[in-house]
C-alpha positions in Angstrom: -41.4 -38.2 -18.3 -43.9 -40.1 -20.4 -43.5 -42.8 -22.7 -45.2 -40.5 -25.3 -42.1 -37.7 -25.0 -39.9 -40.2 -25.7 -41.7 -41.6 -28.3 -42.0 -38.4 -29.8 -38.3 -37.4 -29.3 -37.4 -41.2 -30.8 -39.3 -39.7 -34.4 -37.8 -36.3 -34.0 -34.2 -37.8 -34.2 -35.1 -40.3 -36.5 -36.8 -37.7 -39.1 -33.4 -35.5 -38.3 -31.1 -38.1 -39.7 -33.3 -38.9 -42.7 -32.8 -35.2 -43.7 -30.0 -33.2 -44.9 -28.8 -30.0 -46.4 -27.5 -30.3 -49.9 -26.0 -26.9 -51.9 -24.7 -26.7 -55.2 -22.2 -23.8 -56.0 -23.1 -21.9 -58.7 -19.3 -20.2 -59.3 -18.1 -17.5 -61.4 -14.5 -18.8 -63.1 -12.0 -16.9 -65.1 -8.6 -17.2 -66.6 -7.0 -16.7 -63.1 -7.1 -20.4 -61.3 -6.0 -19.0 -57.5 -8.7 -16.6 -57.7 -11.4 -19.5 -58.7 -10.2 -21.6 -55.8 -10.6 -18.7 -53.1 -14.1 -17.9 -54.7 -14.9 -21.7 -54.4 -13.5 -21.6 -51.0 -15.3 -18.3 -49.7 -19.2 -20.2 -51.4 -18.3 -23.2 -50.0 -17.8 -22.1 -46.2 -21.0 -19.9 -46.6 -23.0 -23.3 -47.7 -21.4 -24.8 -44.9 -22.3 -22.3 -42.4 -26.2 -22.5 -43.6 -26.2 -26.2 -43.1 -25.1 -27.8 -45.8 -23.6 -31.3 -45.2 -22.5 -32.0 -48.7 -21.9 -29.3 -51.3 -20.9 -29.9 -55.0 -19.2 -27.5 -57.1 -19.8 -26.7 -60.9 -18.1 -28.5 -64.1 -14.9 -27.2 -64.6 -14.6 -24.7 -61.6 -11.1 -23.6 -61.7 -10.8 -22.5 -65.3 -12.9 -21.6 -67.9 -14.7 -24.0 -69.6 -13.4 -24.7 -73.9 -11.4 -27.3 -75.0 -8.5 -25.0 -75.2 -8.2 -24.2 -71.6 -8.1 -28.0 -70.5 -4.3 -28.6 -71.6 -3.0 -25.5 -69.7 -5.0 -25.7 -66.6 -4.5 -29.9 -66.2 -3.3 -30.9 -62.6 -2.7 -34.7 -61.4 -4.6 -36.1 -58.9 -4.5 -35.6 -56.1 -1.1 -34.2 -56.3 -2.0 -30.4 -57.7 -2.9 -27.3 -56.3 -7.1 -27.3 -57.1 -7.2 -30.8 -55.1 -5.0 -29.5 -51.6 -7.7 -26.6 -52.0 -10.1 -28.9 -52.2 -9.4 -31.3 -49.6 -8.6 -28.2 -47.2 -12.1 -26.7 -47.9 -13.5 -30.2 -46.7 -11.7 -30.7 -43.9 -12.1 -27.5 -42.7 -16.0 -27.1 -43.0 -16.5 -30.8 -42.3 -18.3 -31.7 -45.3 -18.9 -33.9 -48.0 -17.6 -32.1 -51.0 -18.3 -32.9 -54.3 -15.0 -31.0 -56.5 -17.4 -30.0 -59.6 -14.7 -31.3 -61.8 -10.9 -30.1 -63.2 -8.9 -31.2 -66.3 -6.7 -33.9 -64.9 -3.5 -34.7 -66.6 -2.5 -38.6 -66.2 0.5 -39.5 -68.4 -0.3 -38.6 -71.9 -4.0 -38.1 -71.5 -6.3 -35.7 -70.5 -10.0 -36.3 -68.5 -12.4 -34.2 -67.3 -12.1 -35.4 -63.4 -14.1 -34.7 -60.4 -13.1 -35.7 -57.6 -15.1 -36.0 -53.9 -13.3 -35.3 -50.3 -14.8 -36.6 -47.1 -15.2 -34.4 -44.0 -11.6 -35.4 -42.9 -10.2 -34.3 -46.0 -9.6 -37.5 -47.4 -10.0 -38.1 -51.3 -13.1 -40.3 -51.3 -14.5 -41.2 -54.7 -13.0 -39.7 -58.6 -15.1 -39.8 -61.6 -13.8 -39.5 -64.9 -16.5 -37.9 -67.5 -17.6 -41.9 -68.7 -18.0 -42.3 -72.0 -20.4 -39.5 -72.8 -18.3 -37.0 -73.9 -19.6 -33.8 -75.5 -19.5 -34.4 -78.8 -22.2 -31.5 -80.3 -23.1 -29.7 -83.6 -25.8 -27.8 -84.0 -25.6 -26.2 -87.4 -25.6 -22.3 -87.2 -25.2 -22.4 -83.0 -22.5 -24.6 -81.7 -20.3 -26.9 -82.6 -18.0 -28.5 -79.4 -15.8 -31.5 -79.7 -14.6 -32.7 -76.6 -12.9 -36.2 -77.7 -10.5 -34.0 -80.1 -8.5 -33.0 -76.3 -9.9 -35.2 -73.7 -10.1 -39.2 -73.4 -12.9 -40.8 -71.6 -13.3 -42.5 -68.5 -14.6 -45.8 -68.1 -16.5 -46.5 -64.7 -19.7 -45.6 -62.2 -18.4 -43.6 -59.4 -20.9 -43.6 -55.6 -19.9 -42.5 -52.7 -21.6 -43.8 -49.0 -22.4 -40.8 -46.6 -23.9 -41.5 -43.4 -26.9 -39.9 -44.9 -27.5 -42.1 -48.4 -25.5 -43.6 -50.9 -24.6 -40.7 -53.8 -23.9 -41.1 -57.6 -21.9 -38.6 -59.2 -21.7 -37.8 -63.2 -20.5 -35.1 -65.3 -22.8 -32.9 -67.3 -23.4 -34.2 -70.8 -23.4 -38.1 -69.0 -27.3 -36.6 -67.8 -28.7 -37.0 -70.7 -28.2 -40.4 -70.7 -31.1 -42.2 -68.6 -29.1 -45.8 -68.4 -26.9 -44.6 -67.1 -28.8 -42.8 -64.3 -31.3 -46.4 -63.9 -27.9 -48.0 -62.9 -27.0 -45.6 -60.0 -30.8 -45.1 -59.1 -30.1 -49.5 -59.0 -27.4 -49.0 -57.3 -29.4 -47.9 -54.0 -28.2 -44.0 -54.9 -31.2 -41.6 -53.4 -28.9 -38.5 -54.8 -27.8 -37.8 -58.5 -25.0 -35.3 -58.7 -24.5 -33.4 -62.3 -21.8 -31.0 -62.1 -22.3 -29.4 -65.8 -21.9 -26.6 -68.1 -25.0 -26.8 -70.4 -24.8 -23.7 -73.0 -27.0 -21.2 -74.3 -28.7 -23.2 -77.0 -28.7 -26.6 -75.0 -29.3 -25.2 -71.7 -33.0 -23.0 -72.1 -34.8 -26.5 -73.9 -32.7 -29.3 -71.8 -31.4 -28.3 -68.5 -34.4 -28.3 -66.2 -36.2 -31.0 -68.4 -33.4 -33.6 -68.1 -32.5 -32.8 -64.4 -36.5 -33.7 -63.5 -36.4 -36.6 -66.2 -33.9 -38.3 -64.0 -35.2 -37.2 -61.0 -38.9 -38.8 -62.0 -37.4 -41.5 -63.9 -35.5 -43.2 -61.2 -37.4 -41.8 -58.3 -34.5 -39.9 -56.4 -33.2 -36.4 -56.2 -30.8 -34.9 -58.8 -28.8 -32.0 -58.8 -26.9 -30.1 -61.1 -24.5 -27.6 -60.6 -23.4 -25.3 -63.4 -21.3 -22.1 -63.7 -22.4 -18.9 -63.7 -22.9 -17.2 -66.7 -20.4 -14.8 -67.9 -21.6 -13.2 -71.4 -18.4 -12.2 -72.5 -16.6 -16.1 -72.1 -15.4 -18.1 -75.5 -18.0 -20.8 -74.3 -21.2 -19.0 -72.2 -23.1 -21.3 -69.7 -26.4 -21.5 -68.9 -26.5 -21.5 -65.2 -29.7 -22.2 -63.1 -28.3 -24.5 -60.9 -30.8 -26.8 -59.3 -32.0 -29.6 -56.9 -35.2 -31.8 -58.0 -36.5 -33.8 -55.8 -38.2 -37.4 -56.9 -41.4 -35.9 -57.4 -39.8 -33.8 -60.3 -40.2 -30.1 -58.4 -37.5 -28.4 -58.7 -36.7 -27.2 -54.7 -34.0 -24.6 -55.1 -32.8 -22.8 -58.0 -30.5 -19.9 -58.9 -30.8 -17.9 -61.7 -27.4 -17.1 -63.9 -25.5 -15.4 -62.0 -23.4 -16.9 -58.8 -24.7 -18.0 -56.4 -25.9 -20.9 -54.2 -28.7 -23.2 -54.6 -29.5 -25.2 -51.5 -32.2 -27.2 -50.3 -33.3 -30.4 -47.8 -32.8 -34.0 -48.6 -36.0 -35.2 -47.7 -35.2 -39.2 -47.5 -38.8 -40.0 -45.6 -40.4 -37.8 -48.6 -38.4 -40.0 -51.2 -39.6 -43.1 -49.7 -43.5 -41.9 -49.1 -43.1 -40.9 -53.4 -41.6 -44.6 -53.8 -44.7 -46.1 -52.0 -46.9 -44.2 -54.0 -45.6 -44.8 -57.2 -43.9 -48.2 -56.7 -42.1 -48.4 -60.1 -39.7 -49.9 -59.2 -42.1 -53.1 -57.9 -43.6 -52.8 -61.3 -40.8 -53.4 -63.6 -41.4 -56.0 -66.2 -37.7 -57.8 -65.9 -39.0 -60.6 -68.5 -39.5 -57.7 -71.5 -36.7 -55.5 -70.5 -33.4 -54.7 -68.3 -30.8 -52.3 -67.4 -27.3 -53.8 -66.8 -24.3 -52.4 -65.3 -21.3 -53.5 -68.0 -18.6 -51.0 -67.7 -16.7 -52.0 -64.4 -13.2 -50.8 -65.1 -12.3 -48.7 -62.2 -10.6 -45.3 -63.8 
């Protein structure tokens, strides 16, 4: 065999481990929680068995989405039923899974929690909506309060895979692009958005902010949002999406659910970085981006 097989089986390999499937879950909730879970369950192994090593679910994936639903449909962590389903989902397809996120009940408040499971079913990393939560009125269109039931969260949440370092956030914390600089600072090469933009938020804001982040920070972003269901108190936008740092969106689903999946290109991230070097190019004496909020939650 000659040096230049092995030489070319060396890159092959290495190219392999720089690369790996990513799907967000576009999912369909109603008012009956065991029927989200199996629907989760039933899109997740189907990602899983087209390749995807790490799979996030939407905001909010085993109710509906309104303030009114989070009371009822709270669970502790990692004690309640939606987490077990999640850990088994894990487990069982050997994934990285990114739990989209639940109303978690913890003494006498309640957060807007996702949490992230490891291949062996292990609870990895939680995140607690930080800060940013969706407080919105738009005269005439929509007026949602979320700090009149829920009670923010106070930290960064990353998670190490053996393909990048991850940063995970909750829908309305995207449109905040500190935030984002601080994972993307980090060393996260991912973005993760589980969120539930609307119908007058989501058509203007959705794909701009998702490639904002992505461009911004030089990494890939995704966001993974219900489906749509015309007929719910509070109706989602959908398109779930994965930008990569260029700021083209690489897979996308329209409204309805389904699955949007695509290849984490880190060699493509990296030629994009070299291109653009940014991040060389930073002026540190005229401004900065520091990390302050490091209470865990």
């Amino acid at each position: 065999v000659s040096f230049c097989s092995f030489y070319s089986q060396d890159i092959f390999l290495l190219k392999k481990m720089n690369s790996f499937r990513f799907a967000a879950i576009q999912l369909a909730s109603g008012a009956d929680k065991a029927l989200n879970l199996q629907r989760a369950a039933n899109l997740v192994a189907r990602a899983a068995s087209d390749g995807a090593k790490v799979v996030s679910l939407p905001e909010c994936f085993n109710s509906p989405y309104g303030a009114e639903y989070f009371k009822p449909y709270a669970e502790k962590i990692p004690e309640g039923e939606s987490c077990r389903s999640l850990a088994k989902m894990a487990q069982e397809n050997k994934i990285y899974l990114i739990g989209g996120s639940i109303p978690e009940a913890d003494g006498d408040n309640l957060y807007n929690t996702c949490t992230i499971w490891g291949p062996n079913g292990d609870l990895i990393g939680k995140h607690r909506k930080v800060v940013h939560l969706f407080d919105i009125d738009v005269p005439g269109k929509i007026r949602f309060q979320e700090s009149e039931t829920l009670s923010p969260g106070s930290s960064y949440t990353t998670i190490d895979t053996p393909f990048c370092k991850i940063g995970v956030a909750i829908c309305y914390d995207l449109r905040f692009a500190e935030m984002a600089k601080v994972y993307a600072q980090k060393g996260c090469k991912v973005l993760v958005y589980p969120g539930a933009f609307n119908m007058t938020t989501g058509p203007p804001h959705w794909e701009l902010l998702l490639r904002a982040r992505a461009v911004d920070n030089q990494v890939y972003v995704v966001g993974a949002s219900p489906a749509r269901c015309p007929t719910a108190h509070y109706v989602a936008w959908g398109h779930s999406a994965i930008v990569n740092p260029w700021g083209t969106i690489i897979a996308e689903t329209d409204e309805k659910e389904g699955i949007a999946q695509a290849d984490i290109d880190l060699n493509f991230l990296e030629d994009v970085r070299n291109q653009i070097p940014i991040s060389k190019q930073k002026r540190l004496d005229m401004y900065e981006t520091v990390e302050k909020f490091k209470k865990s939650s």
